[in-house]
N, C-alpha and C positions, 0 to 999 in steps of 0.2 A: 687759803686752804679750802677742800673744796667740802662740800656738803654730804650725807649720805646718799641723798638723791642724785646729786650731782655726780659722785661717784658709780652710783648704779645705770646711771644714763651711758655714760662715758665706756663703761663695759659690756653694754648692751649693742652700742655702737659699734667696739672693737669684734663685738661677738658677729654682728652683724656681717662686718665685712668681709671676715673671714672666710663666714657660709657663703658670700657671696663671691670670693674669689672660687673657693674649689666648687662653685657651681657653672662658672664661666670656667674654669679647669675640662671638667667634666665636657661641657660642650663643646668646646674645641679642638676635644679628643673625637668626639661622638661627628665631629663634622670632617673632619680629617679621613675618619672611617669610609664615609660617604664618598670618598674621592676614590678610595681601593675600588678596582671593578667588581670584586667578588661581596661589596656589600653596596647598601641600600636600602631608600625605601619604595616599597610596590608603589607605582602610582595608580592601582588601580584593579579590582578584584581581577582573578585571570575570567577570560572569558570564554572556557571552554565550558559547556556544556552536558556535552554526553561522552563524548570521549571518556577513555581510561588507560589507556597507553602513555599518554602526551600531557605536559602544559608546557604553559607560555606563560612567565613574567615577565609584566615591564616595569622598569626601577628608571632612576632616572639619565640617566646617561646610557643604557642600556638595554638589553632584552635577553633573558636567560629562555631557552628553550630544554625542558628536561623530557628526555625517553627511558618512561618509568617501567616497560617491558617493551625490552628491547627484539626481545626471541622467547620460543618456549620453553621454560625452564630459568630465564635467565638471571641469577643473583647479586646481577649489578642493574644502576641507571647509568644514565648517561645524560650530562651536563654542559649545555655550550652557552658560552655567553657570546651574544652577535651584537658587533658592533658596527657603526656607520663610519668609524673613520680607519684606516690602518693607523695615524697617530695616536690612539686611545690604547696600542698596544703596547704595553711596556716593553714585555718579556714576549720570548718566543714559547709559544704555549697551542696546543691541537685541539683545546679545546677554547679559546678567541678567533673566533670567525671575522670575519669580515664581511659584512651584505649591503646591498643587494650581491647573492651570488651571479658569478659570470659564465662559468663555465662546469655544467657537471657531470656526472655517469648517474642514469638510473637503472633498478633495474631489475622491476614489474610493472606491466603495463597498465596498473592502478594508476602508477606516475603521470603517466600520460596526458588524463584529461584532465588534472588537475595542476599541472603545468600548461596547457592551453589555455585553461579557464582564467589566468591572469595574467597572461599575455607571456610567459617565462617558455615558451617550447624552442624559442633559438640558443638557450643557454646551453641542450642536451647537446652533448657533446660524442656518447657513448654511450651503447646499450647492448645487453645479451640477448642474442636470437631477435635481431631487428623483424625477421618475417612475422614475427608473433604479434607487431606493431599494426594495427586498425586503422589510424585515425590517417584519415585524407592528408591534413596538416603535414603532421611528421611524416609521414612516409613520403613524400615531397623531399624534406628535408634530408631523408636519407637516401633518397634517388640524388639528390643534386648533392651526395657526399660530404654534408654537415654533420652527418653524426653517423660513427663508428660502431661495424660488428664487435663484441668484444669476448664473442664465443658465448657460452651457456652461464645462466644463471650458477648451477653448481660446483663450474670449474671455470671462471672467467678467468683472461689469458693477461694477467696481472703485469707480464710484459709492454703490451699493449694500453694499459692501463695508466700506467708508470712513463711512458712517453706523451699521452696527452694535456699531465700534470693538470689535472680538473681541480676546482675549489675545494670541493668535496664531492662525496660516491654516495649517494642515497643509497642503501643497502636493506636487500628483502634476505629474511634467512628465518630458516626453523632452528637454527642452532647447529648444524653440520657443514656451518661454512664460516664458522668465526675463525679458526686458522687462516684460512684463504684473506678476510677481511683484517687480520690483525697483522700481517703482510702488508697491505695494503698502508696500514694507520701510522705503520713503523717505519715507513717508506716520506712521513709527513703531510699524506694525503686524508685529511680528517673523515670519517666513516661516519655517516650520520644513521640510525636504524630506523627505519620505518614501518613499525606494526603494527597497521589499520586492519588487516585480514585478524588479528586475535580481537576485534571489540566484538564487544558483547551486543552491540545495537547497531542497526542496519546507518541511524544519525551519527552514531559515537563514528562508526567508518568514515562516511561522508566529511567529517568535521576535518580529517586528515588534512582536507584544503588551508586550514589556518596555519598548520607545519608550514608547508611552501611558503604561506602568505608571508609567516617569519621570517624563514628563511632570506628571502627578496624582497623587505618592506614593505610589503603591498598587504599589512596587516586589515586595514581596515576595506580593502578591495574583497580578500577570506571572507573577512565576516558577512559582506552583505551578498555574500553568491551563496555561502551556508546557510544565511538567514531566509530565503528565496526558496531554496532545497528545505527545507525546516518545516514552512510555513506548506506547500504543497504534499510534504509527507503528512504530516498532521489531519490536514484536512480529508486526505483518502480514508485517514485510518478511521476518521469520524463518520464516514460513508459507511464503512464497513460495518461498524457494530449495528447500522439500521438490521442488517439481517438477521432472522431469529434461526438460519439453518446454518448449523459448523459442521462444515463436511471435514472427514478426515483425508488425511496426508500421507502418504509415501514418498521418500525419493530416496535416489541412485540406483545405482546396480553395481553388477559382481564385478569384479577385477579381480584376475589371479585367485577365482574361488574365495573371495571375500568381498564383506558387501560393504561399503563405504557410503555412511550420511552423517550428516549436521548432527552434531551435539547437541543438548538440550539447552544449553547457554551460550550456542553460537550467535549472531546474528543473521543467520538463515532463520536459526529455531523464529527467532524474535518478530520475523518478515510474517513469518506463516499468523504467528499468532495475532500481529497487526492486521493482518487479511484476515480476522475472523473465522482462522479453522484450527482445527485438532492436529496438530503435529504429534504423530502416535509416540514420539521419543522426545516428546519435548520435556519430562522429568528428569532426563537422563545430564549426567554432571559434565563438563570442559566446555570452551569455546573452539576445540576443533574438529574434528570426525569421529566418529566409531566405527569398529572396522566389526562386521559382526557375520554367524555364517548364514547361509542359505537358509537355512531352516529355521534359524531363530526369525527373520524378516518374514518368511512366509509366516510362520505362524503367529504373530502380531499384527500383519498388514494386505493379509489377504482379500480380506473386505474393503480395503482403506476406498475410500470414493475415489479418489485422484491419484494419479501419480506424477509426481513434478520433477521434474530435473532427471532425464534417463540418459544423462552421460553422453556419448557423442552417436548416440544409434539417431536417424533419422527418419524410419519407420518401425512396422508393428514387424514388419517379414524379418528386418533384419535380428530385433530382439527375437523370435521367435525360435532363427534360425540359428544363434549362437547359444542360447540355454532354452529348450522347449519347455522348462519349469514356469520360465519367466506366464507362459500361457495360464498360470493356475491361477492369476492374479481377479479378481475381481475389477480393477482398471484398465487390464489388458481386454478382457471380453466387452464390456460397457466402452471401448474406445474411447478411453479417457488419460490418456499419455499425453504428457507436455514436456517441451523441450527447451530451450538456452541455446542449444546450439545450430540451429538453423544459418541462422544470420552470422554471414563472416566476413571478416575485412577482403581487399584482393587478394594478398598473399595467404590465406587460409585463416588467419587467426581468428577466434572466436571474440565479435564483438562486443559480447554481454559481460567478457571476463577482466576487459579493458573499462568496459562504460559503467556496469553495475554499479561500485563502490562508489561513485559518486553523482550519483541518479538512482537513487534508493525507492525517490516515489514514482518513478514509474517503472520499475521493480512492483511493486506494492500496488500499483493499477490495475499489471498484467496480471497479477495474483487474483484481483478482486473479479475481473471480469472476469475469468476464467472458470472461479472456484463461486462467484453471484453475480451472475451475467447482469440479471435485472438493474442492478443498481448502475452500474456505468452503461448505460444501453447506447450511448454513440461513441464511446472509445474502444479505439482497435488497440492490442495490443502491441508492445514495441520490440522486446525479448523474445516473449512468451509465443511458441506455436507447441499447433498439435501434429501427433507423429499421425503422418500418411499411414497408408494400407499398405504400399508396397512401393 
């Protein structure tokens, strides 16, 4: 017969194993888990940045890539999980990728250098308004008929599209081409969105490069071209504050009797104030333009010291000559106009609209010499000129 202790041992024991079967229960539910693609655990904090559009998980069999605004206004994300092998797929599913991609459509020339930058520009397959295309590289590639007109950004000829059967479409929109793109998605060609042009910061854009890197494995090729561009932007910006003079800022001009510039929370706003100047709208609320009239501009920016970004005019005559207003300006008489658009690929494209977003600091160079010569006194700049006399 057994003892009272002996009894209490005995049941202490049974108690024991118990908890210790539905704890091995429990875990081999919890591991089982791990095997689904759509769970896991991070191996690793993400390592974006500055970015706010975009991350990157990587879990362990996988890598989730999420596009948290995908467009303006837009009240979804979008969720891909990228994987290394086609066996890792169960299910037929549009958003399990498959990478390194092979074959794609982009389709802004933001794409561009950041598909060069890691070796990925034979993949392009397709692009809208290849003329608008700069870079030496690819326009090669589209000379020797590697990669496909596929008509315009706003109306791309989905036909066309749908016969190259690409991996996936990188896709640029403001939001008045998601019909066209959800065509596209229903057709089984996965739509990935790409919106660097909404960050808030001239880095948060540039970081766009670790999308690609995802996209094609070359994750940790991303980070050290980002971290390269990082350390150079930084450093200017630290240049910049030596000066104790913040000149003010203007830019754009009218179109159609309205005047279009950078928000206050753009990443333009964000360049200028890195460049140590007064961006005269730099209070003002969104990350994309204001569209505001003639009068209101004059009468905030008519003293402004500078005026940066005058659209596609290449001197002071031809500003002159299509609004004689534009003359009231205090930058226009002090001959102080700067332009972006000088510099252009062969076929006409403007190379600054191509290279900018990922060459932010010397963006931010052209800025500084321009706007405090003294401080970079042997760099020329690279974007940035000033408008001729005539």
């Amino acid at each position: 017969m057994l003892s009272n202790s002996q009894f209490k041992l005995r049941s202490k024991l049974k108690t024991g194993v118990f908890t210790l079967c539905i704890i091995l229960l429990i875990s081999c539910k919890n591991n089982l888990k791990k095997d689904v693609i759509t769970e896991g655990n991070i191996n690793f904090k993400s390592s974006i940045k500055y970015a706010k559009g975009f991350d990157i998980q990587v879990f362990d069999t996988y890598t989730k890539l999420i596009i948290k605004s995908p467009y303006p206004g837009a009240k979804i994300k979008q969720e891909f999980i990228l994987l290394k092998s086609n066996d890792q797929i169960k299910t037929k599913n549009q958003n399990h990728i498959t990478i390194p991609l092979k074959k794609i459509i982009a389709t802004s020339t933001t794409h561009i250098p950041m598909l060069e930058l890691i070796g990925a520009e034979n993949s392009l397959i397709g692009f809208p308004n290849t003329d608008y295309i700069t870079s030496p590289k690819t326009s090669v590639l589209i000379k020797n008929g590697k990669i496909q007109d596929i008509g315009n950004e706003q109306s791309v000829n989905t036909e066309i599209l749908l016969t190259l059967q690409p991996d996936a479409v990188i896709a640029f929109s403001m939001g008045n081409t998601t019909k066209m793109y959800n065509t596209i998605n229903k057709n089984g060609i996965p739509v990935i969105y790409n919106s660097d042009w909404l960050e808030e910061t001239p880095l948060g854009r540039a970081e766009w490069i670790k999308f690609f890197g995802a996209l094609y494995d070359k994750n940790n090729l991303a980070d050290s071209i980002f971290e390269e561009i990082e350390t150079k932007y930084l450093k200017a910006k630290q240049i910049a504050k030596k000066s104790k003079y913040i000149p003010t800022i203007l830019t754009g001009v009218l179109y159609k009797d309205k005047w279009n510039l950078p928000a206050g929370e753009s990443f333009t706003a964000q360049l200028y104030k890195d460049a140590n100047t007064n961006y005269l709208w730099k209070n003002s609320k969104g990350q994309g333009s204001l569209v505001l009239s003639f009068e209101a501009v004059l009468e905030k920016a008519q003293n402004a010291d500078f005026w940066i970004g005058s659209g596609y005019y290449t001197n002071r005559k031809e500003l002159a000559d299509t609004n004689a207003h534009y003359t009231e300006f205090k930058a226009y008489k002090n001959k102080q106009i700067y332009t972006f658009s000088k510099k252009k690929g062969i076929n006409g494209g403007v190379i600054y609209f191509e290279l900018a977003a990922i060459q932010p600091h010397i963006v931010l160079q052209d800025l500084i010499k321009v706007t405090h010569p003294d401080l970079l006194p042997n760099y020329k700049p690279y974007f940035l000129e000033k408008l001729d006399e005539n």
